[in-house]
C-alpha positions as CSV (number, residue, x, y, z in Angstrom):
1,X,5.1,28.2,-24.2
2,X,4.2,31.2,-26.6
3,X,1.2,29.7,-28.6
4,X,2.1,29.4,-31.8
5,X,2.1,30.8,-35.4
6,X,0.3,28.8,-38.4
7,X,1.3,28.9,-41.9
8,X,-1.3,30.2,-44.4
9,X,0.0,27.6,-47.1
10,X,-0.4,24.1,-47.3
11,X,2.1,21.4,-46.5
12,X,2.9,18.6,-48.6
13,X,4.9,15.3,-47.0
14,X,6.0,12.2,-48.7
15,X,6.8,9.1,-46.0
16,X,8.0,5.7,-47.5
17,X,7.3,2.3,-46.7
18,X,9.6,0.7,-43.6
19,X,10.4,-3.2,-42.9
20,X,11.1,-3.7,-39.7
21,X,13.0,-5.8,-37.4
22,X,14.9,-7.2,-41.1
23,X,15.2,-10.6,-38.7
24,X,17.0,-11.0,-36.0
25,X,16.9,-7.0,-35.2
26,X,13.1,-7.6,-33.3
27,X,12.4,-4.2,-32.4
28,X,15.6,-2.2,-33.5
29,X,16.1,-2.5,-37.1
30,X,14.6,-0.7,-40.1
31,X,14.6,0.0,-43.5
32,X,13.0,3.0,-45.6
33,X,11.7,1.6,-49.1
34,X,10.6,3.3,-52.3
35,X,7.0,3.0,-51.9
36,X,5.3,6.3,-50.7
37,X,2.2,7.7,-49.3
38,X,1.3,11.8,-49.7
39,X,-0.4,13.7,-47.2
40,X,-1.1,17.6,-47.7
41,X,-2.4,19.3,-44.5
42,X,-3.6,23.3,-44.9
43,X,-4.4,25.4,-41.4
44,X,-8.5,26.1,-41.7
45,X,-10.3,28.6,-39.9
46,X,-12.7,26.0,-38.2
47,X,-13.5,22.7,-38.4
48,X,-11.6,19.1,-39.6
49,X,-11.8,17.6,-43.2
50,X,-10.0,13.9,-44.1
51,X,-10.1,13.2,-47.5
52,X,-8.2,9.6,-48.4
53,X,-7.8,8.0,-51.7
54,X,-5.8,4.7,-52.6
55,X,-5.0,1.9,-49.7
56,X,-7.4,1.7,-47.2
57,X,-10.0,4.5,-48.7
58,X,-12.8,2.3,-48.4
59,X,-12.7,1.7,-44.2
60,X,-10.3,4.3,-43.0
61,X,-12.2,7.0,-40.9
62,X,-12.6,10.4,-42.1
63,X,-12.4,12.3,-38.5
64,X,-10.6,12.8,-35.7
65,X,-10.3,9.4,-35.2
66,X,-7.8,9.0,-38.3
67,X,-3.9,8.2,-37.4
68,X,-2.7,10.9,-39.3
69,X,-5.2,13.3,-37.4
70,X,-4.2,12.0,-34.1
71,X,-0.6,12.2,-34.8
72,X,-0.8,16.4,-35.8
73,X,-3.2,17.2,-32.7
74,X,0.2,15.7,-30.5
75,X,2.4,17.6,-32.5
76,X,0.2,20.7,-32.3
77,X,0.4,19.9,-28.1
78,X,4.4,19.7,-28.3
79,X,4.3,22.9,-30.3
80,X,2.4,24.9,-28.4
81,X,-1.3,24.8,-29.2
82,X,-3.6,23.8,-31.9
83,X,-5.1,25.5,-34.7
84,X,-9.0,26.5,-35.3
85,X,-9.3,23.6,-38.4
86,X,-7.7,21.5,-40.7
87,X,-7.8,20.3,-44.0
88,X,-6.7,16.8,-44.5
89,X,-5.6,14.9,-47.6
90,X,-4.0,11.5,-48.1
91,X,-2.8,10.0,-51.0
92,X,-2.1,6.1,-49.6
93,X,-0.1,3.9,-51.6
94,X,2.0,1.5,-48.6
95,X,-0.6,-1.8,-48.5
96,X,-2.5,-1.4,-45.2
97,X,-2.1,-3.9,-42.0
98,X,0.5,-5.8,-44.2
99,X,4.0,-5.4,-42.3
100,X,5.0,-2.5,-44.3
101,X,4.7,0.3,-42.1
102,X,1.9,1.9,-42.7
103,X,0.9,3.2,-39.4
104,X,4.4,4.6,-38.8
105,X,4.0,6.4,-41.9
106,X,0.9,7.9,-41.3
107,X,2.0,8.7,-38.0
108,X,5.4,10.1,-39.3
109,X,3.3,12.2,-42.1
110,X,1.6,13.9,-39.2
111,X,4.4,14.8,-37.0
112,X,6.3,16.0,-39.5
113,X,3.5,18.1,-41.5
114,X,2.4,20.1,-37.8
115,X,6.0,20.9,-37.3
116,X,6.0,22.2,-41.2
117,X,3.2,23.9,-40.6
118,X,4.4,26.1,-37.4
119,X,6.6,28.9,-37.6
120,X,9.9,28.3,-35.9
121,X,8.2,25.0,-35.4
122,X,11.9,22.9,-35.9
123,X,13.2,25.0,-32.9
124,X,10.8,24.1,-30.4
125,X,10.8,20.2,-32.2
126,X,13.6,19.2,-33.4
127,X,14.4,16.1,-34.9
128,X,15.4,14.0,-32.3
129,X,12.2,15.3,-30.1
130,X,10.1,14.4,-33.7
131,X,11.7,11.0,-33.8
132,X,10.7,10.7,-29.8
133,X,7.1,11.5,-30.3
134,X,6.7,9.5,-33.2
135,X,8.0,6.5,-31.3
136,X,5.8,7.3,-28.1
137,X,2.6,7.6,-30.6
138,X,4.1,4.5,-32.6
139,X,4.9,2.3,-29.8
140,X,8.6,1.9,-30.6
141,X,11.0,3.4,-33.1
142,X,12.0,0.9,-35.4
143,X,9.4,1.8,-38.3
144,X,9.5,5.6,-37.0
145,X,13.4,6.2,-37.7
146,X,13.4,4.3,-40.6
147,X,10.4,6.2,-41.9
148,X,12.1,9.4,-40.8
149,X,15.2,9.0,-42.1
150,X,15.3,6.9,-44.4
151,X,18.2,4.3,-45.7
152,X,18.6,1.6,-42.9
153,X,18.4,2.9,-39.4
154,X,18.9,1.2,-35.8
155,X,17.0,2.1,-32.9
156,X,17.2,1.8,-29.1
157,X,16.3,3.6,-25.8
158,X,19.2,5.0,-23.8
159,X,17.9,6.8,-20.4
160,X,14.5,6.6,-21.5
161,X,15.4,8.6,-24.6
162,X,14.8,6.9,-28.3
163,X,18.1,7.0,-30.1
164,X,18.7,6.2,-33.8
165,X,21.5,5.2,-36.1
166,X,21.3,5.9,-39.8
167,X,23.6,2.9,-42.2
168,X,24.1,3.1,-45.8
169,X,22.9,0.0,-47.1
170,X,24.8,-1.3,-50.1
171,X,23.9,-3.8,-53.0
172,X,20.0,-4.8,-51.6
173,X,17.5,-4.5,-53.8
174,X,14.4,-5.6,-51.9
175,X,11.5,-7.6,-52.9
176,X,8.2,-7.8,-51.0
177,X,5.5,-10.8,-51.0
178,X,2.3,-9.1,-50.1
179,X,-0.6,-11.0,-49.7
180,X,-4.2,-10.0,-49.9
181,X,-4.9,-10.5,-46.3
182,X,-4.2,-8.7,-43.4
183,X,-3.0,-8.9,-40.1
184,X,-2.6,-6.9,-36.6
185,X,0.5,-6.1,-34.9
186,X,-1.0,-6.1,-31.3
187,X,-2.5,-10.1,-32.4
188,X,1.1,-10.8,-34.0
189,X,2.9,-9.2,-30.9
190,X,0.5,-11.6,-28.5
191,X,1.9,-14.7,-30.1
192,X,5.5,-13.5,-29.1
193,X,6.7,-16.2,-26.1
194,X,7.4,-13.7,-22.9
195,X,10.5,-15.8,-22.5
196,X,13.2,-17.1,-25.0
197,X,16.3,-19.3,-24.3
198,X,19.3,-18.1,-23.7
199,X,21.1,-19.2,-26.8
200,X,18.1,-18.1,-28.7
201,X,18.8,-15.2,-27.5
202,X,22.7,-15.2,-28.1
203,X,22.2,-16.2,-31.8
204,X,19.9,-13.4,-32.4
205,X,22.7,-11.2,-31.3
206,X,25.4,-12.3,-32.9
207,X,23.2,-12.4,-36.0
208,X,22.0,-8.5,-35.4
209,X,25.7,-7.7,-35.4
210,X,26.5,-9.8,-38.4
211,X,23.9,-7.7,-40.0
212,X,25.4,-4.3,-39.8
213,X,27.8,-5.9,-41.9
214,X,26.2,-7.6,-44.4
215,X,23.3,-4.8,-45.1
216,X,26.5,-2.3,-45.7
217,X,28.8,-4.1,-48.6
218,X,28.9,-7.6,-47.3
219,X,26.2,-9.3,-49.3
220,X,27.7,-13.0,-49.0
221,X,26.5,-12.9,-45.3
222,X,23.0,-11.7,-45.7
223,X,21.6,-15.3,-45.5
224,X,23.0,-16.1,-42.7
225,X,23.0,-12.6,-40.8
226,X,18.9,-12.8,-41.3
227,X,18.3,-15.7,-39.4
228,X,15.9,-15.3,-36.6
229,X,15.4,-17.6,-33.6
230,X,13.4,-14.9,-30.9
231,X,9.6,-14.2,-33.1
232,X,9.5,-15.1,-36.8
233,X,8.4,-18.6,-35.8
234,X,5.9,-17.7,-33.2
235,X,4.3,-15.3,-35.6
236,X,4.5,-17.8,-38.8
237,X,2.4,-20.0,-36.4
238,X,-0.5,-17.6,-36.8
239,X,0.3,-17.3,-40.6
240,X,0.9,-20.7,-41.7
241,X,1.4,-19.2,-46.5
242,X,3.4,-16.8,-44.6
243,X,5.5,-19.1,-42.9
244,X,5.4,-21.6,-45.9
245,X,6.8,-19.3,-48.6
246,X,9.4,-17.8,-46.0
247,X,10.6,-21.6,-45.3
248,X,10.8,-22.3,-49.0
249,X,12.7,-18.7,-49.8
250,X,15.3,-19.5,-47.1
251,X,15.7,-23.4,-48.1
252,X,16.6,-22.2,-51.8
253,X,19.2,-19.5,-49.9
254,X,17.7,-16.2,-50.5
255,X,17.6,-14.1,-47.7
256,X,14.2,-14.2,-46.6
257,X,12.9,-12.4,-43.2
258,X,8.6,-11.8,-42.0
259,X,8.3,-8.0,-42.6
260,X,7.8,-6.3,-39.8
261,X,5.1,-8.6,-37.5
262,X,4.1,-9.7,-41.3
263,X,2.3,-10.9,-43.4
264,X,4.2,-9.3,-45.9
265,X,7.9,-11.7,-46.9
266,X,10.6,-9.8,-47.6
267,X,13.9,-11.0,-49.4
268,X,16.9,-8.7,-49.2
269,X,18.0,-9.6,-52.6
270,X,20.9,-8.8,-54.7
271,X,20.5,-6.7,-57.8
272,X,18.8,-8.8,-60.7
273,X,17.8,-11.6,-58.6
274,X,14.9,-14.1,-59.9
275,X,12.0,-14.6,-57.3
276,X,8.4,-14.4,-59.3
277,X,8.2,-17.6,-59.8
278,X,7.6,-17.8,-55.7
279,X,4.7,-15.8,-56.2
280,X,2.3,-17.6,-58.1
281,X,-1.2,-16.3,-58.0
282,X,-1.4,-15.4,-54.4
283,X,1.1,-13.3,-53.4
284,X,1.8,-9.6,-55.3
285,X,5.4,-9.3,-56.3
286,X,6.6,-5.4,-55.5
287,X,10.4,-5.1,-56.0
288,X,11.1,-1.4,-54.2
289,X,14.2,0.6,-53.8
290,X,15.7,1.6,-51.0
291,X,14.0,5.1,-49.8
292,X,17.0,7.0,-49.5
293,X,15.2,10.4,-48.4
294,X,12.7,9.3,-45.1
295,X,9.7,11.7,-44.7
296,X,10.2,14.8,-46.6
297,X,8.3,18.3,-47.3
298,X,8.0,18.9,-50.7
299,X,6.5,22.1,-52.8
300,X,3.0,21.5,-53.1
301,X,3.0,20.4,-56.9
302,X,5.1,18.7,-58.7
């Protein structure tokens, strides 16, 4: 591989906010909400600078160390080679450690930004390889593609190859419950059971099927096409407000699922739906839009 060309400009990308699994879709499903984080990478002649203001400034590192960092040295190796230095700056605004994604976006940002920043760079990368690496770096794809593409996306391996579907999701207008604390995906994933029953299993996919449907103009089944009998309930174990307020959403009807491994709740909701009195004083309320775009290079102001 010819080593590559660097642009002299800098390269501005905008990733949203993804909720994954949406339910019974462990693993597969994803959707791209209107919450967004910047990052501007510019090619340097030596040296690495990370500059990071908003969520997680105060105890995210400032080196090579840094997930968006990490994720455009691999993207450099797929394209070739890497540059002398970089110049690194991130604008969070997706809560950190809170089911939202935020590691798929940063990772997303930086896959997408070293491509940008390459001449010819889509030829040698091109989406589906982006949406590969960003899964390999990620650990699967269902935050990835829905950070990527935006809308509501489905994900799966076929011949050891990540494949995504992009839906048009109709009528949701999505409200999040974030709560102050955090929590990690690897101690969430640990609580999973390494065996389900079988008619666990059956319900989840006849409920993942049912929720093609219901995400894409049939809103009367979205209560019962989120139900989840393979991880919610494992992982509400080690989050018992979580698990509270997601049992109390779901007993009033509302289509309640854990955000990605949590401990964010999210209700699909229908348009002018009234939740904040569910909040109270410990959870933050943040009704977001549908991201419609996934990761995105935009001009550099504006």
């Amino acid at each position: 591989m010819v080593r590559p060309s660097f642009r002299a400009a800098p390269v501005r990308v905008r990733v949203p906010a993804t909720s994954a699994n949406l339910g019974p879709g462990f693993d597969a499903f994803g959707l791209a909400l209107g919450l967004h984080d910047d990052v501007v990478v510019r090619v340097d002649d030596t040296g690495l600078s990370v500059d990071v203001a908003g969520e997680g400034a105060d105890d995210l590192p400032r080196n090579a160390r840094h997930l968006v960092v990490r994720s455009l040295r691999a993207a450099f190796d797929a394209l070739g080679g890497q540059p002398r230095g970089l110049q690194v700056v991130c604008a969070n605004r997706i809560p950190q450690a809170r089911g939202l994604g935020s590691s798929a976006a940063a990772i997303v940002a930086g896959v997408v930004a070293a491509r940008a920043l390459v001449l010819g760079g889509e030829e040698v990368l091109d989406d589906s390889a982006l949406l590969a690496l960003a899964a390999s770096l990620e650990g699967h794809a269902d935050n990835a593609a829905a950070c990527l593409l935006g809308g509501l996306t489905v994900a799966w391996t076929e011949g050891g190859s990540v494949q995504a579907l992009r839906l048009e999701p109709v009528g949701l207008a999505p409200v999040a419950f974030v709560p102050s604390n955090r929590s990690s995906t690897a101690r969430a994933r640990r609580a999973l059971p390494a065996e389900v029953p079988m008619s666990a299993a059956a319900a989840n996919a006849a409920r993942a099927a049912l929720l093609t449907q219901a995400t894409t103009g049939r809103g009367d089944l979205l209560f019962a096409a989120t139900e989840d009998r393979l991880h919610q309930a494992a992982r509400g174990a080690t989050m018992p407000r979580t698990a509270t307020l997601l049992a109390k959403l779901r007993a009033d009807g509302l289509p309640a699922v854990l955000s990605g491994s949590g401990p964010t709740v999210l209700v699909l909701a229908a348009e002018g739906a009234d939740l904040p009195s569910y909040a109270g004083k410990t959870w933050q309320l943040m009704r977001l839009p549908i991201d419609s775009a996934g990761a995105t290079v935009l001009p550099l102001h504006g």
